[in-house]
C-alpha positions as CSV (number, residue, x, y, z in Angstrom):
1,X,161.3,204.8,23.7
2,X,158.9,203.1,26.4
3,X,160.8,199.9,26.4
4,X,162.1,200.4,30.1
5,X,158.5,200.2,31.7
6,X,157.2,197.2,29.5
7,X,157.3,193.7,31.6
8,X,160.4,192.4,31.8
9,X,159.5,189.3,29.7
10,X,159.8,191.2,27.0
11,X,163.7,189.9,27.5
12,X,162.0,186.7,26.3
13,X,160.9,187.3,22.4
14,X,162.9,185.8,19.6
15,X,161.7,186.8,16.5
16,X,163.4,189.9,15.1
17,X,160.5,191.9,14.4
18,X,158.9,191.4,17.9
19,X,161.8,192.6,19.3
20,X,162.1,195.4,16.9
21,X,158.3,196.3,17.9
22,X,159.1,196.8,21.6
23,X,162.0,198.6,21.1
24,X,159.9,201.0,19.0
25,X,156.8,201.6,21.4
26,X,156.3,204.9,23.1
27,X,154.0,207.0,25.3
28,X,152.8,210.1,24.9
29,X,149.8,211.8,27.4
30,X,146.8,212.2,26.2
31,X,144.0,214.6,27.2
32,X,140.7,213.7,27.2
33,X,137.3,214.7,27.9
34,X,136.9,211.3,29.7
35,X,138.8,213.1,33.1
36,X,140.8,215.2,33.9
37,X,144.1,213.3,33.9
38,X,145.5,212.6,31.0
39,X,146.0,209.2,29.7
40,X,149.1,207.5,29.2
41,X,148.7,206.1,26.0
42,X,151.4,203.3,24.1
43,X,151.6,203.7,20.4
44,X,154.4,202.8,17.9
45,X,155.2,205.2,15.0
46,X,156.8,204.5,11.5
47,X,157.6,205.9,8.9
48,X,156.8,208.6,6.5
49,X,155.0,209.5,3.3
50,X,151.7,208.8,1.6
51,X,148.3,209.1,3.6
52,X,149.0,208.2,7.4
53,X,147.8,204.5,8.2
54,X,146.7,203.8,11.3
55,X,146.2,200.0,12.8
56,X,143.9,199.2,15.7
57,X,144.2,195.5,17.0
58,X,141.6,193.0,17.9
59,X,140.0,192.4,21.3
60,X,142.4,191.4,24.5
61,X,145.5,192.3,21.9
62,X,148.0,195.4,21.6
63,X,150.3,196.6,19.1
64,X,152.2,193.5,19.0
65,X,149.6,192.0,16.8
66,X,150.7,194.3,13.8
67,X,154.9,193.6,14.9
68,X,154.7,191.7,11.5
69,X,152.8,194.3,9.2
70,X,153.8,197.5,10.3
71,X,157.2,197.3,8.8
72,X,156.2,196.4,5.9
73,X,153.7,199.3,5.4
74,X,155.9,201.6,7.3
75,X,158.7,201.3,4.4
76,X,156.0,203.5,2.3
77,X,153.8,205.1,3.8
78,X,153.3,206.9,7.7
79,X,152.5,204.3,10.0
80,X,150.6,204.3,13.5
81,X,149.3,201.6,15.6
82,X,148.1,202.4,19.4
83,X,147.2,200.4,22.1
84,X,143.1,201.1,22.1
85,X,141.7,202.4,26.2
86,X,141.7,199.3,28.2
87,X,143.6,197.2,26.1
88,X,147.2,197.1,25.6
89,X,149.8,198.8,27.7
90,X,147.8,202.1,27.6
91,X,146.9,203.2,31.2
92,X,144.1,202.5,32.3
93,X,142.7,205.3,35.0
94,X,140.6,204.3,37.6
95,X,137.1,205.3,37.1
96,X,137.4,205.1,33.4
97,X,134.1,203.6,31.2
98,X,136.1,201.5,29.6
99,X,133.4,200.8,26.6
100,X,133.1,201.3,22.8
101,X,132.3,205.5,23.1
102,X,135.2,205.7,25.4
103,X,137.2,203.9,23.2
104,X,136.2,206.0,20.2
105,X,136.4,209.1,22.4
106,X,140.3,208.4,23.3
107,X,141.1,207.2,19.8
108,X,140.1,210.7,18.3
109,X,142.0,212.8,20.9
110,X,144.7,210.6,19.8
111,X,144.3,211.4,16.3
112,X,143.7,214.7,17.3
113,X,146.5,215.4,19.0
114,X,149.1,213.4,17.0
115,X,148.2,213.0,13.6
116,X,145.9,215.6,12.6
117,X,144.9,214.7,9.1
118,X,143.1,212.4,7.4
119,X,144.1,208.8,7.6
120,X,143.7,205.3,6.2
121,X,142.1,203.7,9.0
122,X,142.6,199.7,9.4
123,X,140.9,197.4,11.5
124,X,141.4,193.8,12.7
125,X,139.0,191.6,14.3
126,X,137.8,193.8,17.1
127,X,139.6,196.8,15.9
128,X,137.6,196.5,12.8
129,X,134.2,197.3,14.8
130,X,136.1,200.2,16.7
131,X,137.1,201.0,13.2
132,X,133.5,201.2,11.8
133,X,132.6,203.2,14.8
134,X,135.1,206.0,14.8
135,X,134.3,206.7,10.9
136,X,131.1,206.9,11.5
137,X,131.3,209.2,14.1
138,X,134.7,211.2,13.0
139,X,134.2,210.5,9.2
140,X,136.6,213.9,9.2
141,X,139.3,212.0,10.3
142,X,139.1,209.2,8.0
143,X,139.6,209.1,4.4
144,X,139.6,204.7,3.5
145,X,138.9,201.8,5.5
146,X,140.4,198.6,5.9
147,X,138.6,195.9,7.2
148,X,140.4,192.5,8.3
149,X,138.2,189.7,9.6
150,X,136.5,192.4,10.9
151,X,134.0,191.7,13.9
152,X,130.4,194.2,13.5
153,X,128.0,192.2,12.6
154,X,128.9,189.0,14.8
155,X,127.0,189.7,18.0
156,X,128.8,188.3,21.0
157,X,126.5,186.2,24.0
158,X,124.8,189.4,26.2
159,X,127.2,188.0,29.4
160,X,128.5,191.1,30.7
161,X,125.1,191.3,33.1
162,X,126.6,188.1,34.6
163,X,130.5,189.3,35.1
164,X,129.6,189.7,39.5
165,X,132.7,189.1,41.2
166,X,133.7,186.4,41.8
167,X,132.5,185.2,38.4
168,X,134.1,188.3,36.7
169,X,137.8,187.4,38.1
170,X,137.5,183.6,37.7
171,X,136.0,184.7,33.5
172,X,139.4,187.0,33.2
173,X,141.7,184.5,35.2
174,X,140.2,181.7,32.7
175,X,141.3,183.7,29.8
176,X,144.6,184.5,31.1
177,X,145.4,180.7,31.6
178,X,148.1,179.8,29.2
179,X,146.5,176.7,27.7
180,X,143.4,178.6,26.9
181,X,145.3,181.3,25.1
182,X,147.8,178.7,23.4
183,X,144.2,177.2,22.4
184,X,142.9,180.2,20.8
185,X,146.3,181.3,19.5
186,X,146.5,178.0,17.6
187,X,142.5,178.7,16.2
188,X,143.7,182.1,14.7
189,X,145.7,180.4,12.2
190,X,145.5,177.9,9.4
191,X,149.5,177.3,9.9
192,X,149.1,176.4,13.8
193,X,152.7,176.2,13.4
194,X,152.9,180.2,13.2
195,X,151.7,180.1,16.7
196,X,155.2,179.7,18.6
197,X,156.7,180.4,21.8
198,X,157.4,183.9,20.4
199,X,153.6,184.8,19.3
200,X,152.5,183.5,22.2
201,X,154.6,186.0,24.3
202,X,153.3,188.6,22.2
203,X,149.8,188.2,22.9
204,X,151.0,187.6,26.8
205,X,152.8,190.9,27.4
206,X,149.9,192.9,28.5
207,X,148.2,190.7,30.8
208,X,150.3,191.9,34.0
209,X,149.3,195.7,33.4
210,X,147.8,197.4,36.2
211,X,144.3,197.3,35.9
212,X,143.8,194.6,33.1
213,X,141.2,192.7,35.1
214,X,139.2,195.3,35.8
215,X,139.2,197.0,32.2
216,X,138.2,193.8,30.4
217,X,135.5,193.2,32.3
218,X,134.1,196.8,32.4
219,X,134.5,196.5,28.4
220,X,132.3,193.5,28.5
221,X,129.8,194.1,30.9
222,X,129.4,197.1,28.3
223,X,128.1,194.8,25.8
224,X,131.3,195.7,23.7
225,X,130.2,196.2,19.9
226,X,127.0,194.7,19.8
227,X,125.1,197.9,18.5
228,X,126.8,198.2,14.8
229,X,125.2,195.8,12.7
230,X,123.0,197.7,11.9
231,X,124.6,200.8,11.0
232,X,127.7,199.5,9.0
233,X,125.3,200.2,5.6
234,X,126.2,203.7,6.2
235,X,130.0,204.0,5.9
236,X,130.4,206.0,3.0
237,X,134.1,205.7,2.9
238,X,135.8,203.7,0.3
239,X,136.7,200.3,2.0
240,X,138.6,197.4,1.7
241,X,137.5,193.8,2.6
242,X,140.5,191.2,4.0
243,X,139.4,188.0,4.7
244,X,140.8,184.5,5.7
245,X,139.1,182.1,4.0
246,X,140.0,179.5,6.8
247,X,139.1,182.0,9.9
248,X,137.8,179.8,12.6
249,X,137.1,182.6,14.9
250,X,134.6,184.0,13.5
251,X,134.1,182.5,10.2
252,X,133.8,183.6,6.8
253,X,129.6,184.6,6.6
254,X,130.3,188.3,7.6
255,X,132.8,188.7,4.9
256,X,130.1,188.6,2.2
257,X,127.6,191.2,4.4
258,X,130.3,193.8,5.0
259,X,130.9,193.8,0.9
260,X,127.2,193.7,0.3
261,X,126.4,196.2,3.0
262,X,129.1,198.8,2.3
263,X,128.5,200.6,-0.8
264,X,131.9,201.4,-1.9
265,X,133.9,198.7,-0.7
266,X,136.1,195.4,-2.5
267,X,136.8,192.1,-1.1
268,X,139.6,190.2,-0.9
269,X,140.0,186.8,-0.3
270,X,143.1,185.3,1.0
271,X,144.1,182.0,0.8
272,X,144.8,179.1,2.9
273,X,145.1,181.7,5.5
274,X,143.1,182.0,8.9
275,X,141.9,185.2,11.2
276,X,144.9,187.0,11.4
277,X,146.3,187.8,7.8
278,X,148.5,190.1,8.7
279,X,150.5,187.6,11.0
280,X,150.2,184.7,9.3
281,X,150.3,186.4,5.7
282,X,151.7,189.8,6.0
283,X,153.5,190.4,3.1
284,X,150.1,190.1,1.2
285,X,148.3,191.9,3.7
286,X,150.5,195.0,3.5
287,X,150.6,194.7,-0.4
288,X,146.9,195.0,-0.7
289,X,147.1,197.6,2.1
290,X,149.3,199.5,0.2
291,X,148.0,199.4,-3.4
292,X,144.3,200.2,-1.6
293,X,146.0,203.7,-0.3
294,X,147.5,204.5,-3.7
295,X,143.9,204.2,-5.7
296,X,141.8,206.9,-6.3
């Protein structure tokens, strides 16, 4: 259990599965071909049963963003989410290229070194393009996706060439400002009134890690996951679409290319339900989830 070196805020949460998540997270060292320490890397593990699922969280996020839906898939099947390099609690090393190959080079040692078989990979926001990027370059390792309001073909503004200090800190200290944050918090959801005290703590926690400034702008100034949209037309994996139809982050357009561009793949509408499904509506989430891992 890792709880003893998370910030002590963590003191702070209220809602019973948060608390459950932290008091589930560990850490287990990681070696790498990215140097020759290994990393530190903060995962939670549940479960057991069934193809393993693994759940990679969006961008600025950690594993508290599946605290809702990992129970729930847990009670069925194996069930892994990690904090991605750079994000999270997972150490971040000095010297690191924090970046989307580094990312995908961690995740598979990761894999590699803890769960060693084919998996159910799913992907929100974010963690959907590092999702679509590890199959395609491990396609070993996965055997079904899940997409969920999945970024890839959304192409974020080319800023990182501007990220200079001091424009760098004053971009990360801007983002780290708790109005801004309650602001986007509140955007992720149709029910704003899901974004309490508690979430907002969640998606907090991290923020005071060693390093977290200089990780977030290395990831951007790496142009993040610019360079898929193109490529996505070759998953060959059978995959499954999640969408909000009220997602205000980054709309519902892409929803319609990733079914039409991915050969085998099904969409899924849900209702009356924003950018993060499986917060907001995570009982559905993980039934879909879960019926999607038992289908041929």
């Amino acid at each position: 259990m890792f709880t003893s070196s998370l910030p002590s805020a963590i003191a702070q949460l209220s809602e019973s599965t948060s608390i459950a998540l932290a008091q589930s997270i560990e850490c287990h060292a990681i070696a790498t071909p990215l140097g020759q320490q290994a990393i530190a890397t903060t995962y939670v593990h549940q479960g057991s049963g069934g193809t393993p699922i693994l759940l990679l969280h969006g961008f600025d996020s950690s594993v508290f963003e599946f605290r809702r839906l990992l129970p729930l898939l847990a009670a069925q099947n194996e069930t892994w989410a990690l904090d991605l390099l750079g994000f999270g609690f997972t150490e971040r090393l000095t010297k690191l290229p924090f970046s989307p190959p580094a990312i995908k080079t961690h995740l598979y040692y990761f894999w590699k070194t803890l769960i060693k078989e084919p998996i159910i990979l799913v992907g929100a926001s974010m963690g959907g393009a590092a999702a679509i990027d590890f199959t395609l370059t491990y396609p070993e390792a996965v055997q079904k996706l899940v997409l969920i309001d999945s970024a890839g073909f959304a192409s974020a503004p080319n800023i990182g060439r501007f990220l200079v200090p001091p424009i760098a800190y004053l971009a990360t200290s801007f983002l780290r400002n708790p109005k801004v944050r309650d602001r986007i918090s509140r955007n992720a959801y149709h029910n704003q009134t899901l974004a309490s005290l508690d979430a907002q703590l969640c998606a907090a926690l991290h923020l005071d890690s060693a390093g977290w400034h200089d990780a977030l702008i290395a990831f951007t100034k790496s142009g993040g996951y610019n360079f898929l949209g193109d490529k996505i037309a070759k998953i060959d994996k059978q995959t499954l679409i999640l969408w909000g139809d009220s997602d205000r982050i980054l709309g519902t357009g892409d929803a319609e290319k990733f079914r039409n561009a991915i050969a085998q793949s099904q969409l899924i509408w849900l209702q009356n339900c924003g950018h993060v499904p499986h917060l907001e509506q995570p009982q559905i989430t993980a039934q879909q989830i879960l019926e999607f891992s038992k289908n041929a």
